[in-house]
C-alpha positions as a Markdown table, in Angstrom:
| # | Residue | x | y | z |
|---|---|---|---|---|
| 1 | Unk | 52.9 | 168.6 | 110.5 |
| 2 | Unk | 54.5 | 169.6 | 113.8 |
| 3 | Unk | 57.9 | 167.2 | 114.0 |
| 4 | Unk | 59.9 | 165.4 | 111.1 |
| 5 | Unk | 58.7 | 162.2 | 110.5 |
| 6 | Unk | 62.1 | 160.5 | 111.4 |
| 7 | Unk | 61.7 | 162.1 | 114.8 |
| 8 | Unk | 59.3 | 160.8 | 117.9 |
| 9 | Unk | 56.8 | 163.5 | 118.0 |
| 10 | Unk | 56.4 | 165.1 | 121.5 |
| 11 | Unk | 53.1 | 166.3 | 123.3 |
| 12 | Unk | 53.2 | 168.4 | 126.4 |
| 13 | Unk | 49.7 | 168.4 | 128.6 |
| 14 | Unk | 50.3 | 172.1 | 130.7 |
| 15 | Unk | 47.4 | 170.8 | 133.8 |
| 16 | Unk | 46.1 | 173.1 | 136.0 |
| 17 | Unk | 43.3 | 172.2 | 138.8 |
| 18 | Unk | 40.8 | 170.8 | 138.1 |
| 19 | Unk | 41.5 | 170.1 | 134.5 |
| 20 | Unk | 38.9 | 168.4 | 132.1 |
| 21 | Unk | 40.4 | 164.4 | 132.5 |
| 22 | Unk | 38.6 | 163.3 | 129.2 |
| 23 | Unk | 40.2 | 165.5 | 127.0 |
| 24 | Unk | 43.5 | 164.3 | 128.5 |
| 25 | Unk | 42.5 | 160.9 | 127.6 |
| 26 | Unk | 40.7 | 161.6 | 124.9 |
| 27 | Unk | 44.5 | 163.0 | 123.4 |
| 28 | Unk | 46.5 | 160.2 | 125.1 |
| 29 | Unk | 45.1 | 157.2 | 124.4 |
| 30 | Unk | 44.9 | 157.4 | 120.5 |
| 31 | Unk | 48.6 | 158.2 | 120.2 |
| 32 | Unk | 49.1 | 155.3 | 122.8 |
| 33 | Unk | 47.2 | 152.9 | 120.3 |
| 34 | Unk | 49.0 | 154.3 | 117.2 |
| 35 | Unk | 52.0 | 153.4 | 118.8 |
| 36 | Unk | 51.2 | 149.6 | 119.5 |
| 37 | Unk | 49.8 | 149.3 | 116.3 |
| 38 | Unk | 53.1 | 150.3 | 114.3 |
| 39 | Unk | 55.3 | 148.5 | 117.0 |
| 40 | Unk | 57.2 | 152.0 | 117.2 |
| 41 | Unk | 57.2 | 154.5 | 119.2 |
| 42 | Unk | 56.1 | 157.6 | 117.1 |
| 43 | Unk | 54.5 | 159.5 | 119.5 |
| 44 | Unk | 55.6 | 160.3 | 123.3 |
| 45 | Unk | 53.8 | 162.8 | 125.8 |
| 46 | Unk | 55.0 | 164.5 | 129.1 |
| 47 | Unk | 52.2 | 165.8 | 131.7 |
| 48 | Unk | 53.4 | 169.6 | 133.0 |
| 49 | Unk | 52.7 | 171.2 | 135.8 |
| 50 | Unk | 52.9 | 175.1 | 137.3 |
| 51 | Unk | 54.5 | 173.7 | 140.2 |
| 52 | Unk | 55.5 | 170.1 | 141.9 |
| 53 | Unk | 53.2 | 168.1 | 143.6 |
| 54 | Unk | 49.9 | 166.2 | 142.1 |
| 55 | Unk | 47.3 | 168.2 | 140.1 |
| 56 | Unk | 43.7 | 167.0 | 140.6 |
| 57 | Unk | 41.4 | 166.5 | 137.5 |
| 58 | Unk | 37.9 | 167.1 | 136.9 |
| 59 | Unk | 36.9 | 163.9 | 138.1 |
| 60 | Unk | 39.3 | 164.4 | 141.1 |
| 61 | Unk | 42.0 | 161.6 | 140.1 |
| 62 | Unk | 44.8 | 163.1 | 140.8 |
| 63 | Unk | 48.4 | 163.1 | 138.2 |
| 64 | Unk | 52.4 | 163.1 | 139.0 |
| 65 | Unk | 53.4 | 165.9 | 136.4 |
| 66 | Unk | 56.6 | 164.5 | 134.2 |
| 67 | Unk | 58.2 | 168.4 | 134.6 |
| 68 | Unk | 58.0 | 171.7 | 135.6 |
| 69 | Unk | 56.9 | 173.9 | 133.1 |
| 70 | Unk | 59.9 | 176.0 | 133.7 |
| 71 | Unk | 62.1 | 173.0 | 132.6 |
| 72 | Unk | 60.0 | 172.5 | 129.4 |
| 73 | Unk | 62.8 | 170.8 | 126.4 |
| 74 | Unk | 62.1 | 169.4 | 123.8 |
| 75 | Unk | 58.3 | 169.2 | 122.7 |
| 76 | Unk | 57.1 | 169.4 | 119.9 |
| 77 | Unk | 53.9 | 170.6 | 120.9 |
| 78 | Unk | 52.1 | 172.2 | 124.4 |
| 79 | Unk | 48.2 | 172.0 | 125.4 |
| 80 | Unk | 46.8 | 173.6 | 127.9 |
| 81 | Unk | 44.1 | 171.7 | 129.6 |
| 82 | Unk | 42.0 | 173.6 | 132.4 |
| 83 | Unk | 38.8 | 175.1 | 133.5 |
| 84 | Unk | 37.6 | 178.5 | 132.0 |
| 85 | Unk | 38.5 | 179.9 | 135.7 |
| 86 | Unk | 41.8 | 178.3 | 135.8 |
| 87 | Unk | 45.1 | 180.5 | 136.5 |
| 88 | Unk | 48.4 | 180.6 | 136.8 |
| 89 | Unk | 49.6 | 181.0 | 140.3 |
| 90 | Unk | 52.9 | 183.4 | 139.5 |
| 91 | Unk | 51.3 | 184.7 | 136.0 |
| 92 | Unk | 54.6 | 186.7 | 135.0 |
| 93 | Unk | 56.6 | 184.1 | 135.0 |
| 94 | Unk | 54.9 | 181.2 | 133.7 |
| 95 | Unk | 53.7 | 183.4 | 130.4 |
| 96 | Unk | 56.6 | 184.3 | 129.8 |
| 97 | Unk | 57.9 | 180.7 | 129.4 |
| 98 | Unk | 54.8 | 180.3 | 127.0 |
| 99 | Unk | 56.3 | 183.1 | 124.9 |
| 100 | Unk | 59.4 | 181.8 | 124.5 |
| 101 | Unk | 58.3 | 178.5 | 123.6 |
| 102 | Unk | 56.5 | 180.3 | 120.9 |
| 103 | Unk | 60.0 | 181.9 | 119.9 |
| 104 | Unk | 61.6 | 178.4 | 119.8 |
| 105 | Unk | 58.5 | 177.5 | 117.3 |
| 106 | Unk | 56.8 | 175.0 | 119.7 |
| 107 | Unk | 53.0 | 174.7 | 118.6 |
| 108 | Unk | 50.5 | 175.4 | 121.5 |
| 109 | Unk | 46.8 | 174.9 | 121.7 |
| 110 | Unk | 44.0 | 174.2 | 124.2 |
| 111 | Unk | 41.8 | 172.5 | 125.0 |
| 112 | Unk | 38.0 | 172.6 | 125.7 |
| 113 | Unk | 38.4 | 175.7 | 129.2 |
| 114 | Unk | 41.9 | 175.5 | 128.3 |
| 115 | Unk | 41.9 | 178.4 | 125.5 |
| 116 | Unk | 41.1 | 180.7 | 128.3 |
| 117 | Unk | 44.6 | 180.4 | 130.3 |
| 118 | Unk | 46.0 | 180.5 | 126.8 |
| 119 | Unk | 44.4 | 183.3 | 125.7 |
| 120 | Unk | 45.9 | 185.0 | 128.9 |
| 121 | Unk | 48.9 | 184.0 | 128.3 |
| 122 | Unk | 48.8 | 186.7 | 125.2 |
| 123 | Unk | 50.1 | 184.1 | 122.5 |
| 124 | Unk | 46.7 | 183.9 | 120.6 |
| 125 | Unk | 46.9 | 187.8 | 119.1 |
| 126 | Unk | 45.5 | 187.4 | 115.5 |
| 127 | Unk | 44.8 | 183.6 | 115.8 |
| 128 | Unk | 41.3 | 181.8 | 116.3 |
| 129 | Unk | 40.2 | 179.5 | 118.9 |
| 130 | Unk | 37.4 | 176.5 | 118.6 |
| 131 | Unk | 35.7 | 177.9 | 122.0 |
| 132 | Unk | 33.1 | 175.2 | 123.3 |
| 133 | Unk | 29.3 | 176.2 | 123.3 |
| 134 | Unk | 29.0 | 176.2 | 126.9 |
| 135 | Unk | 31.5 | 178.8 | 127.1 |
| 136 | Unk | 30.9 | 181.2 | 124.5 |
| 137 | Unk | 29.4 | 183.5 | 126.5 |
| 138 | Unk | 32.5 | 184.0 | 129.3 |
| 139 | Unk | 34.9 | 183.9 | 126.7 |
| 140 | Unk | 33.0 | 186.7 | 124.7 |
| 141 | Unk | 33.1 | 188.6 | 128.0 |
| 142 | Unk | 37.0 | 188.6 | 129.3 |
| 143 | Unk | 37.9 | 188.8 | 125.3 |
| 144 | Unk | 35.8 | 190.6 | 122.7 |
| 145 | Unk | 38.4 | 191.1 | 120.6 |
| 146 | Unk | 39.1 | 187.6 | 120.4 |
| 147 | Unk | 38.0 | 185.5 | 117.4 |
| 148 | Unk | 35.5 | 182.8 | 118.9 |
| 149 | Unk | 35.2 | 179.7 | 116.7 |
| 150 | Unk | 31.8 | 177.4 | 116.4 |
| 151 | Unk | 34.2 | 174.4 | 114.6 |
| 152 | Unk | 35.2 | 171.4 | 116.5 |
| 153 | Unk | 39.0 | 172.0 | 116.1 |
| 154 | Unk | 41.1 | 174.9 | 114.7 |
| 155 | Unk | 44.6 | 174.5 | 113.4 |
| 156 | Unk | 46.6 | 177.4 | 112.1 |
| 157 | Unk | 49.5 | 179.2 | 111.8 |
| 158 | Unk | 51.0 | 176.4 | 115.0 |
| 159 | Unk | 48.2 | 176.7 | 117.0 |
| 160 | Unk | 45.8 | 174.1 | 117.8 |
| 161 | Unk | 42.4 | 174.1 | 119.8 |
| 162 | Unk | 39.5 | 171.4 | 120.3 |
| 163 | Unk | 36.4 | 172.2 | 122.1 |
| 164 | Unk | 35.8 | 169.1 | 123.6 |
| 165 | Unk | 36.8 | 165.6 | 124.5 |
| 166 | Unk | 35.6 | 164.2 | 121.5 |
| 167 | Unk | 37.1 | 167.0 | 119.2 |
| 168 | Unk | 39.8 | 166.4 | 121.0 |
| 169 | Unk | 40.0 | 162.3 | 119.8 |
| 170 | Unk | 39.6 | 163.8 | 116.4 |
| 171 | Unk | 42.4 | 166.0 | 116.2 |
| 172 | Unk | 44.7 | 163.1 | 117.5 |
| 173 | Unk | 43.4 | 161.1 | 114.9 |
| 174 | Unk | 44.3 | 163.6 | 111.9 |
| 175 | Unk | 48.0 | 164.0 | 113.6 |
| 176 | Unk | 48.1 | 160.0 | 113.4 |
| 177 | Unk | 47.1 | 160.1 | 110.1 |
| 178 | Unk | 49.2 | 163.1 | 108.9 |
| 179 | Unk | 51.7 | 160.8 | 110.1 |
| 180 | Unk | 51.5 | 157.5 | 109.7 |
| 181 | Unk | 48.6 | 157.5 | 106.9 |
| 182 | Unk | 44.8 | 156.8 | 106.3 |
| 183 | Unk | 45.1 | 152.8 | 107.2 |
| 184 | Unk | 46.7 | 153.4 | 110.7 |
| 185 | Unk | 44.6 | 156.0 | 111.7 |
| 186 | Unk | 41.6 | 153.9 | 110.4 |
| 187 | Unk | 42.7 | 151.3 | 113.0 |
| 188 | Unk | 43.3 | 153.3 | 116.1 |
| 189 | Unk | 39.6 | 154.8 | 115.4 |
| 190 | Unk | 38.2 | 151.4 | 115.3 |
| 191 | Unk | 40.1 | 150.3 | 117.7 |
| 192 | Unk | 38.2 | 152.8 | 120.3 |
| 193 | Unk | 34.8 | 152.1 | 118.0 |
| 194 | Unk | 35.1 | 155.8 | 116.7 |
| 195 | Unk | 32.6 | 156.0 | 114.6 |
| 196 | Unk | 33.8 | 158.5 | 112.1 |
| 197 | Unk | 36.1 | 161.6 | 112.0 |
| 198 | Unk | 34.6 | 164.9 | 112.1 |
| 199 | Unk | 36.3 | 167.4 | 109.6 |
| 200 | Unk | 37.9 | 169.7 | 111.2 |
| 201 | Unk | 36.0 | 173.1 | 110.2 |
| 202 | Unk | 32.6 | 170.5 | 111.6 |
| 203 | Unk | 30.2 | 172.8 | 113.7 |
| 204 | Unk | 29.5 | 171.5 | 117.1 |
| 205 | Unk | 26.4 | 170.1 | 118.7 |
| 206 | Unk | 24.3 | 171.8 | 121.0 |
| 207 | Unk | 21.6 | 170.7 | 122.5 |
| 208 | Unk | 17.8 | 171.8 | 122.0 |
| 209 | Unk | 16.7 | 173.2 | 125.6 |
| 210 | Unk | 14.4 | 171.0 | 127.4 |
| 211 | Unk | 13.5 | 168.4 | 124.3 |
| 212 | Unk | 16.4 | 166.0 | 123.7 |
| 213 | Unk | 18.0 | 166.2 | 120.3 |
| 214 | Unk | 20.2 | 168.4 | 118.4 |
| 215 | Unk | 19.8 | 171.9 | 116.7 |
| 216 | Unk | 21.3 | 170.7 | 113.1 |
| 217 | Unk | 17.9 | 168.2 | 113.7 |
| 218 | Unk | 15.2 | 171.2 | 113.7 |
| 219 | Unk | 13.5 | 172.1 | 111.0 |
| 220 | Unk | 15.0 | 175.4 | 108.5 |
| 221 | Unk | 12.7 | 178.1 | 109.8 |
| 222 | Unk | 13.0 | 177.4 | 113.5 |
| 223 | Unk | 17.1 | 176.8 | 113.1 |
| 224 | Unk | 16.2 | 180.4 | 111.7 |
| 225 | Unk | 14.5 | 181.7 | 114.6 |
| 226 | Unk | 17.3 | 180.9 | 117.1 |
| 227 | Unk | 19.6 | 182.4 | 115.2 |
| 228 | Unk | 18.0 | 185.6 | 115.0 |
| 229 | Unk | 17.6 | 185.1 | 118.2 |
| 230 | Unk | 21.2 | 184.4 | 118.7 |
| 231 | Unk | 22.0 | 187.9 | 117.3 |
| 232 | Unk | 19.7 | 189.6 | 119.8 |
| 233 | Unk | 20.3 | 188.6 | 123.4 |
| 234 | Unk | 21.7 | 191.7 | 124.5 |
| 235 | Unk | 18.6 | 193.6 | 122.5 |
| 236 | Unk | 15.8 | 191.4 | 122.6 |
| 237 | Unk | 13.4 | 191.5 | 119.7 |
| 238 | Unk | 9.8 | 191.2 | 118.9 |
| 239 | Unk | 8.4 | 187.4 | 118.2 |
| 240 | Unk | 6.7 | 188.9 | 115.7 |
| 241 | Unk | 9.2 | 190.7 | 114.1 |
| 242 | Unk | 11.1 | 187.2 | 113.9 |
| 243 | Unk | 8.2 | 185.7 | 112.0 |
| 244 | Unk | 8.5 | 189.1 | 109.9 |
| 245 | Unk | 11.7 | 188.3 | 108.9 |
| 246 | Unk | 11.1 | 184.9 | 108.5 |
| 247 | Unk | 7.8 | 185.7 | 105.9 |
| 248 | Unk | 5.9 | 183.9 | 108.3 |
| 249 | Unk | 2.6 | 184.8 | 110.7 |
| 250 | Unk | 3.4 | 185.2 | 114.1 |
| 251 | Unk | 0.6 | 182.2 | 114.7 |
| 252 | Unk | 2.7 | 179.9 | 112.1 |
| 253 | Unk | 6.0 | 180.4 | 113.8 |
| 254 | Unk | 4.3 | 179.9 | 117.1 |
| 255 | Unk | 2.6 | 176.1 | 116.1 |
| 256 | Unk | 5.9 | 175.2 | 114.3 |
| 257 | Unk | 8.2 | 176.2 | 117.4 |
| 258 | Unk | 5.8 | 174.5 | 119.5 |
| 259 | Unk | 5.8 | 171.8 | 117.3 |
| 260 | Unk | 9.5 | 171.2 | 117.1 |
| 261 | Unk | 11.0 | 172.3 | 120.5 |
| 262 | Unk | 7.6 | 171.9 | 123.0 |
| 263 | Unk | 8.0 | 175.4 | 123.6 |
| 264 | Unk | 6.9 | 178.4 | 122.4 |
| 265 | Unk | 8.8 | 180.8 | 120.9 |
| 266 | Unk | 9.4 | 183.2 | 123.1 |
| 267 | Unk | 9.9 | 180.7 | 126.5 |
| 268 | Unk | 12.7 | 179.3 | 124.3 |
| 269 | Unk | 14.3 | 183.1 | 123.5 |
| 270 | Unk | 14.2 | 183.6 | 127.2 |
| 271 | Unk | 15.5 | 180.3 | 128.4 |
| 272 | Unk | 18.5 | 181.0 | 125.1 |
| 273 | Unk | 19.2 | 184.5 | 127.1 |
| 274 | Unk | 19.2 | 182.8 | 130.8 |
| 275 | Unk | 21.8 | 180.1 | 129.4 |
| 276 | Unk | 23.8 | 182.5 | 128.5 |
| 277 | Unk | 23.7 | 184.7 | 131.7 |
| 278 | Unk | 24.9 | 181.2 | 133.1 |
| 279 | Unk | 27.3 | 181.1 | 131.5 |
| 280 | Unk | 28.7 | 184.4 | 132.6 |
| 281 | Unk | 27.5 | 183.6 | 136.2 |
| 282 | Unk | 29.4 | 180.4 | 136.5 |
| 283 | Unk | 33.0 | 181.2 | 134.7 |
| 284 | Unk | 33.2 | 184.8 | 134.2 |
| 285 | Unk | 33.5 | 187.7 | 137.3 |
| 286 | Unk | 31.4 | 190.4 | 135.8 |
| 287 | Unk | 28.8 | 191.4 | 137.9 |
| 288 | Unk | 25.1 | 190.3 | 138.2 |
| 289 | Unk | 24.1 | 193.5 | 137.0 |
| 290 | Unk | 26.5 | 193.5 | 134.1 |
| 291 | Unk | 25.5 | 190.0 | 133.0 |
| 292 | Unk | 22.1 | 191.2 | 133.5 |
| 293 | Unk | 22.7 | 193.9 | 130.9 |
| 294 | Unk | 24.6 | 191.6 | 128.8 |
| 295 | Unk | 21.4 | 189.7 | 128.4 |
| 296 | Unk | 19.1 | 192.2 | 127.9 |
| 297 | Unk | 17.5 | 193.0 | 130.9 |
| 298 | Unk | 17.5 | 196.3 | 132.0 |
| 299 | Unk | 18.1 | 195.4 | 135.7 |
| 300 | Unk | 19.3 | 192.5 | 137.7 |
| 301 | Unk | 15.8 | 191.8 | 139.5 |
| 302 | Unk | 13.8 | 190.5 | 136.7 |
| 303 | Unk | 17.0 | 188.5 | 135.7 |
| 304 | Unk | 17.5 | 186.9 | 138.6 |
| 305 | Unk | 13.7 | 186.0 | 139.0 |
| 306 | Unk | 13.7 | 184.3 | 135.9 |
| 307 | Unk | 17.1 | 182.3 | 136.3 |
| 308 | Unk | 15.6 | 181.1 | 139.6 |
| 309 | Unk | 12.8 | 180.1 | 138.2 |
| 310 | Unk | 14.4 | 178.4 | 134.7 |
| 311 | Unk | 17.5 | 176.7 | 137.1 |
| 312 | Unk | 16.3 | 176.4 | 140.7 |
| 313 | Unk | 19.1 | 178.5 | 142.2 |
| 314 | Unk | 19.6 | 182.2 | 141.8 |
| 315 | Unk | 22.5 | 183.6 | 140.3 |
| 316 | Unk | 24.6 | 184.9 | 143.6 |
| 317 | Unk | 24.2 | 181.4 | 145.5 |
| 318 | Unk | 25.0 | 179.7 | 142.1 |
| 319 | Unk | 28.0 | 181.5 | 142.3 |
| 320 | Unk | 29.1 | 181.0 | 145.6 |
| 321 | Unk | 28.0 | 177.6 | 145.2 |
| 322 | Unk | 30.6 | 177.0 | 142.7 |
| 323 | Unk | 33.7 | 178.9 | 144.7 |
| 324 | Unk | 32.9 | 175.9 | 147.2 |
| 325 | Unk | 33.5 | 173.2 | 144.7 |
| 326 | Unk | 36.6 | 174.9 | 143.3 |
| 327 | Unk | 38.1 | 175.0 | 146.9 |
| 328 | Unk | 37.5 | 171.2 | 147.4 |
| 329 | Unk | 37.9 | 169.8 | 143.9 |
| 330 | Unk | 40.4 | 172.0 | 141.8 |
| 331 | Unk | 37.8 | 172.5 | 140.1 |
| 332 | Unk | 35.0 | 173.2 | 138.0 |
| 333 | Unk | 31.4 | 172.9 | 136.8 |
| 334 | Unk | 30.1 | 169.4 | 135.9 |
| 335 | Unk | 29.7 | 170.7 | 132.0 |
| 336 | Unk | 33.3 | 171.1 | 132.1 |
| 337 | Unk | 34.4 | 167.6 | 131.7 |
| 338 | Unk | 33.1 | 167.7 | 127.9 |
């Protein structure tokens, strides 16, 4: 529990430009509902900005902050909801408030992008952070000494994080029922039509390139596959010393990737190491030829070849495409709003 049962219990929202507005809801709307349901009000929520003036959301609706950051009292708890690229515009200050809301024993989190500004903000030393798929990659790159987490939400030692919007319903839902009990938050989930509530150590989804579908649904030795793979995108390896591995004949692992995915085995590794280098192109600032490296190619001209090919776009335009949405949006990439 973060407050005393007695007590309202107090959320603070930190936005910053271009901030993911499902998650926001996705956190408000529960507590709202809990609320109405008990015909008290148990939990309250203030939205924060950097500075005054309206912040813009993903979706470019734009929100009245309730305060300043710098004025922060009395919460209970502070989220940070952004994109990966998001900043602070006067860094030194601003992180230095997040630090001494630590001090004062205020929990913080993030959410979905949101872990990266918190991360920066040099309160997550020694902690671990739910980092959404889609992310992975960047986050790996500005912090490899950070622990990355594949669960949907991770509580401890007063920090929480959520990797999505629907994680982010979740983790609402346990702080209603940590509250208020199992029969309350029962109703606020069916209420919404939630259809269950993930535990909290639950592995996300990620989606099966180019076939629809899930990768808990695959068959055991192709899940297999990609996780090897998985461990070698900076230093690609063999098919065949996957299907080695694996106790299975090269030909085998080919008709049962086929089989299951649509591709072969190897179109699938490389399409798994191109996602990634997205990744890196779209919210990290290493270079082509470092992301190139990071994905093991040994130069940036068969990289960027293949990403054209696999997304349409290369890498440098995708970039610069992306500056130009920032600067009219706030903002971010469409995957962002998870």
């Amino acid at each position: 529990m973060i407050a005393h049962k007695d007590s309202c219990l107090t959320l603070g929202f930190l936005l910053f430009p271009g901030f993911p507005m499902a998650c926001l809801t996705s956190a408000i709307e529960p507590l709202r509902a809990a609320n109405e349901i008990t015909g008290r009000r148990e939990f309250a929520w203030r939205l924060i900005g950097e500075e005054p003036g309206p912040i813009r959301s993903s979706a470019e609706v734009r929100f009245d902050p309730d305060m300043m950051l710098s004025e922060v009292l009395g919460l209970d708890c502070l989220i940070f909801l952004s994109s990966p690229t998001s900043r602070f515009v006067h860094p030194r200050r601003a992180n230095a408030q997040v630090r001494w809301l630590d001090r004062c024993g205020v929990v913080l989190g993030g959410f979905s992008g949101g872990i990266f500004p918190l991360v920066r903000s040099g309160v997550m030393e020694g902690h671990s952070a739910s980092v959404h798929w889609c992310y992975e990659e960047a986050f790996k790159a500005e912090f490899p000494a950070a622990k990355a987490s594949q669960a949907v939400i991770v509580r401890e030692r007063r920090r929480y994080t959520a990797s999505g919007a629907g994680a982010v319903f979740d983790l609402m839902l346990r702080l209603i029922e940590e509250r208020l009990g199992r029969d309350t938050m029962t109703e606020v989930a069916c209420w919404f039509q939630h259809p269950f509530v993930r535990a909290e150590d639950s592995t996300q989804k990620v989606p099966v390139q180019k076939r629809g579908g899930t990768d808990d649904l695959l068959p055991e030795p192709i899940r297999a596959a990609i996780r090897i793979f998985a461990e070698h995108i900076e230093d690609p390896i063999q098919i065949a010393d996957v299907a080695a591995a694996l106790d299975l004949s090269e030909r085998h692992l080919e008709r049962c990737f086929k089989q299951a995915t649509g591709q072969s085995p190897l179109k699938y590794y490389r399409l798994m190491r191109l996602r990634k280098a997205r990744q890196r192109v779209l919210y990290s600032t290493q270079t082509i030829a470092q992301i190139a490296q990071s994905v093991g190619y040994a130069t940036s001209s068969p990289m960027t070849r293949h990403y054209a090919e696999a997304f349409g776009v290369n890498p440098n335009d995708e970039r610069r495409r992306l500056v130009g949405l920032r600067g009219l949006a706030g903002g971010m990439s469409p995957t962002d709003q998870g």
